[in-house]
N, C-alpha and C positions, 0 to 999 in steps of 0.2 A: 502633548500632541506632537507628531515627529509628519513631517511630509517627502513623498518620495516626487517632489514635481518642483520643479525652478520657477516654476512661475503658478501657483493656484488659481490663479482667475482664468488659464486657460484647461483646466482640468474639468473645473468644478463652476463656472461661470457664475451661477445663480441656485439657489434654491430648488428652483422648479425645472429646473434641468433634468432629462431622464437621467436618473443613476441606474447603476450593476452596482450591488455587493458584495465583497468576497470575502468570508468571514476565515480568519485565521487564527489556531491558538498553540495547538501543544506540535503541529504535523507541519517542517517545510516543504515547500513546492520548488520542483525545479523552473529554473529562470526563463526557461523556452517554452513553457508551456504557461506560464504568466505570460511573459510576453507575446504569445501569439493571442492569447486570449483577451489582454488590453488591446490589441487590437484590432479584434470582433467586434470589441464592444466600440469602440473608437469609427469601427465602418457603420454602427446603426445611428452612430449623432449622438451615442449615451455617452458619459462620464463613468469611470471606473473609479470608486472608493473601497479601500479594504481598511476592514475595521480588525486590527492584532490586540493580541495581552499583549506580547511582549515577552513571553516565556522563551520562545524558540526564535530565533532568524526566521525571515518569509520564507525565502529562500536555501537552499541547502549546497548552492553552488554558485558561479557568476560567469556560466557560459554566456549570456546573454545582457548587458547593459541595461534597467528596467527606469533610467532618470527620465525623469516626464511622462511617464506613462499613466499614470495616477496618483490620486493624493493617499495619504498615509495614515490611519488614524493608531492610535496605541491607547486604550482603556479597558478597563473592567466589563467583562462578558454584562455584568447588568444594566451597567450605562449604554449599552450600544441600542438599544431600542431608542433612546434620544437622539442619539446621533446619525440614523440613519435617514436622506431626505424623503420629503412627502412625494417626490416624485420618483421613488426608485422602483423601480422597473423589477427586478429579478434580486435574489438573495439568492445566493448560491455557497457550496464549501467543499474543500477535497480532505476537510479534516477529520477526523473519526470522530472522535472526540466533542463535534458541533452539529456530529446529525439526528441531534432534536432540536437543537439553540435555532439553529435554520429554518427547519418547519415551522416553531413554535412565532420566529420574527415574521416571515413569510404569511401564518395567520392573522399576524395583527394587522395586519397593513393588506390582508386581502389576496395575496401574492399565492400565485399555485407553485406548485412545489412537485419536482421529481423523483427527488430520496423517498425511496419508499417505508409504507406504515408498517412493513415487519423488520425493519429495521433492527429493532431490538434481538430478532435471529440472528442477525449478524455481528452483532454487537457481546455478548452477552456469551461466554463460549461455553457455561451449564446448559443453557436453553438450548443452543446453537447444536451441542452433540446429542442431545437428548433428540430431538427432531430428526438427524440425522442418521440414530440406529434405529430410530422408528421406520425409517424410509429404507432399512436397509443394509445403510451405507457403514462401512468399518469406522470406529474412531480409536484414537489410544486406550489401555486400560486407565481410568479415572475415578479419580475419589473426588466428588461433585459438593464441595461446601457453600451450605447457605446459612442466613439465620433460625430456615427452619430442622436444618439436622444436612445429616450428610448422602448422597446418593453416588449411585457406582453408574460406569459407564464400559462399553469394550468389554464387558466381558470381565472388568477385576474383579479378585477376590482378595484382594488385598496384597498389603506390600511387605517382605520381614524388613527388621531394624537395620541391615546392614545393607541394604537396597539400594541404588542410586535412585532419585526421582527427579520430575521436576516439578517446582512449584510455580505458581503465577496467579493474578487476579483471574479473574471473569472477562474483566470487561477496561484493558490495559491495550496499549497498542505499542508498536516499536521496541519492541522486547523492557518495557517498563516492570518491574517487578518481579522480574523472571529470576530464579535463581533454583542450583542443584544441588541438591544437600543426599543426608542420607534419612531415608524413612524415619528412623528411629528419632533424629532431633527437630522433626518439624512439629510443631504444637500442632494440630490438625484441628482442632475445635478453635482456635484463637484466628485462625484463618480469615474468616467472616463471609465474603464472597470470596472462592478458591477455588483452585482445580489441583490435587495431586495428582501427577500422572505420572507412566511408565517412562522411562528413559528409554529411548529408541534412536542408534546410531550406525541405521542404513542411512541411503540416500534421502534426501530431502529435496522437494520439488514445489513449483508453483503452477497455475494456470491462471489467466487474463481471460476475463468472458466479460461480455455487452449481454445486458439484460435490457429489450426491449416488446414491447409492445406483448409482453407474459411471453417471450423466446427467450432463452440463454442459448448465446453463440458463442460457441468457444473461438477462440482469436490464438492463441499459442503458450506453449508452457514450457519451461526451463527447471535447468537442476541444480540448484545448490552445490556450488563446488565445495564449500567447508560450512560446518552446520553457522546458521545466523549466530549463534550463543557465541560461536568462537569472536566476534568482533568486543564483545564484552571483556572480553580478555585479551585485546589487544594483537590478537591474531586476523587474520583475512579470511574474508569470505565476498563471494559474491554466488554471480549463476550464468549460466548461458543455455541456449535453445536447444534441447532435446534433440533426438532424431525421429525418421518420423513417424516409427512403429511404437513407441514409447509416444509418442505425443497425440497417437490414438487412444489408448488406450487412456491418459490421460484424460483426453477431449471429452470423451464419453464419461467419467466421471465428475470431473468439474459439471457438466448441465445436469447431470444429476444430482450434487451435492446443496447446484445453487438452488434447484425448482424442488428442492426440499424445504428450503427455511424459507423461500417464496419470492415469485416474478413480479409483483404490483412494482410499479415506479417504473423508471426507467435511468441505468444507471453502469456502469463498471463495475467488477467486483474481480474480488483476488482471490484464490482459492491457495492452501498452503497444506503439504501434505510429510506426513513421519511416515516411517518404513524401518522395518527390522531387519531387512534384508535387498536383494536385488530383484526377487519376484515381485510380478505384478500383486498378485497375493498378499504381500508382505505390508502393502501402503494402505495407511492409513489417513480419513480427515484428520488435518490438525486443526485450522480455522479458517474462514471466509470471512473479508469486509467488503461493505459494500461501497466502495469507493475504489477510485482509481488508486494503484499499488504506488508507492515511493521507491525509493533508491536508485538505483538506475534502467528500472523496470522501463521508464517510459521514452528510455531512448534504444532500448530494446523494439518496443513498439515500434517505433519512428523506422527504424531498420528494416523491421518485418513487416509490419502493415502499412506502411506512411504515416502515420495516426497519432499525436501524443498522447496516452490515453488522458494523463491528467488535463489536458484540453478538452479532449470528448469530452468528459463527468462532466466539467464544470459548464462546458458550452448546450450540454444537454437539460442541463440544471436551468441554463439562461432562457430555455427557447429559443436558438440560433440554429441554424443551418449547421450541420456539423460533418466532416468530412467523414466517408462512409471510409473505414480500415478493409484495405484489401489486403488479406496475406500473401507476400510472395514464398512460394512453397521450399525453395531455394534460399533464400536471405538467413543469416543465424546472426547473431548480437551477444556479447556475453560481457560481462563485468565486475573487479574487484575493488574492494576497498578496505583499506586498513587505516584503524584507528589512532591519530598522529604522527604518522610517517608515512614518506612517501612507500610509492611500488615500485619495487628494485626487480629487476630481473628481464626488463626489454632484451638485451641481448640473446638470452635462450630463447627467443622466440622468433629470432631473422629468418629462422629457415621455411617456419608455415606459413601456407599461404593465407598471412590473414594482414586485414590495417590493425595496427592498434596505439591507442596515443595514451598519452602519462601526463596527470597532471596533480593539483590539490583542488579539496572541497573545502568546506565547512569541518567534517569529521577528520580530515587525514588527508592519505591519499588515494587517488582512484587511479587504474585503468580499465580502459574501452576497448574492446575488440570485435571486430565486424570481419565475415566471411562469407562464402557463399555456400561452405561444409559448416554442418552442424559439427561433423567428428574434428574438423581441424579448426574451431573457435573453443567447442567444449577443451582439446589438448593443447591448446597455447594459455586456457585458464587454468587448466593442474599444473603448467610449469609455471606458473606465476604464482600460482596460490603455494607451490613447495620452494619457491623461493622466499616467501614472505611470510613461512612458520618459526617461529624460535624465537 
């Protein structure tokens, strides 16, 4: 058992103290949105307990100082039904990973719950595209592995041997599993739960939407300055805010894609999209979770809406008052991060009009850039992302 407070008896006073729980396993959270969230919980009179494995850091950065804010627990996802008190109030989680572990704690103890019941659309990216070309919506060509046989998606007809693809689980998050190979040497029946799909290196995009009350609001979307795969490889990638004809066209898809796989709950969701080209046309669903987005998605938020999103889910989760995101239509936020080293190249960027600061995470290193031009945050992250290839 490991604790993040100097003093437990002022955290956790008693037994029968209201707790919050905040279940954490394989997903960190940034430190500003923990910490404004301890204390939420901290202005109702409750006690904040988070119960970790231990696989990953809570946290994924140390903007924010989190000593004394809660106690700390670290065990086995099957022990934590013991350890959570008889008086806990809310069970909540922004991890992918725990949204059934959530509901399922949540039921024993009585506790309602926001993650919603189709959850598994979101989860699950066979089920996930299937629904989605039902409704319509474009996804990659995909060769859909189950244990009951294999199904196509997009429109495939298959891939030849010498094909670049990419393969990945179903149901993985943070680029787990992911790898490109060539058609011809993926065992494709040994797969189990799997997606083969098309390799596709246009732009890559995302969108932030609030799913409330059976609404999807689209909230703002961004573009992948170098595809996510590249940080695998020790290359940089991040994204910044679109502009704002592209982030209609966007908008209008995201509420589409999400009131496809379904609005019950109430919740964040991430919307992530492939493209073969620069046409609208050309983009395709890649995948949607229904949880607030990681990386530095959510100080993107902060810039453009006020809002952390990973604070919304989780305060949404608790039944708290939660600050309504206003978008300023003006505001843009973008972001790089590279895998064990820092980010080299602030000086190419004095002359735009943007802020932007240098530091280290957990992963490497990051820079943040904030402006009032989407086109002059999106061009101070290509000069930083082509300074920090090779």
């Amino acid at each position: 058992m490991s604790t993040n407070s100097s003093n437990r008896g002022d955290v956790l006073s008693s037994a029968d103290r209201a707790t919050v729980v905040l279940l954490q396993a394989r997903q960190g959270l940034g430190s500003v949105g923990v910490a404004e969230f301890a204390a939420a919980v901290a202005a109702t009179g409750a006690g904040l307990l988070v119960l970790r494995t231990g696989e990953v850091p809570l946290v994924r950065d140390g903007d924010v100082a989190l000593d004394g804010m809660f106690e700390e627990r670290i065990a086995e996802i099957a022990d934590w039904s013991s350890l959570i008190p008889a008086a806990a109030t809310a069970i909540v989680t922004n991890d992918e990973y725990l949204l059934d572990v959530a509901p399922l704690l949540c039921g024993e103890r009585g506790l309602t719950t926001t993650i919603p019941v189709s959850r598994e659309h979101y989860r699950n990216k066979g089920i996930m595209r299937g629904l989605l070309e039902s409704a319509g919506i474009a996804v990659a060509e995909s060769l859909i592995v189950t244990a009951e046989g294999i199904e196509t998606a997009g429109g495939c007809t298959g891939f030849g041997d010498d094909e670049l693809v990419v393969v990945k689980p179903t149901a993985e998050a943070n680029l787990r599993g992911i790898r490109i190979e060539r058609f011809g040497d993926v065992e494709v029946a040994a797969l189990g739960d799997g997606l083969v799909e098309r390799l596709l290196t246009g732009p890559q995009y995302h969108s932030e939407v609030l799913v409330l009350n059976g609404v999807a609001t689209h909230l703002f979307s961004g573009r992948y300055i170098r595809s996510l795969l590249d940080l695998t490889k020790g290359g940089p990638s991040g994204s910044a805010r679109v502009d704002a004809e592209t982030e209609e066209w966007l908008a209008a898809l995201a509420v589409r894609a999400c009131t496809a796989l379904g609005l019950d709950g109430a919740f964040t969701a991430h919307v992530e999209y492939l493209s073969s080209g620069d046409d609208p046309a050309d983009v395709v669903v890649s995948e949607i979770c229904a949880r607030a987005s990681g990386g530095e998605v959510p100080f993107q938020s902060r810039v453009i809406t006020g809002v952390d999103l990973e604070l919304l889910n989780l305060s949404i989760q608790a039944g708290f008052a939660w600050p309504e995101p206003k978008v300023e239509a003006a505001a843009s936020a973008g972001w790089l991060w590279r895998v064990g080293r820092p980010i080299d190249g602030a000086e190419r960027i004095g002359d735009l009009a943007v802020e932007a600061s240098f530091d280290r995470i957990t992963l490497g290193g990051r820079a943040r850039v904030r402006g009032e031009s989407a086109d002059e945050v999106m061009a101070a992250l290509e000069v930083l992302a082509g300074a920090n290839e090779g």
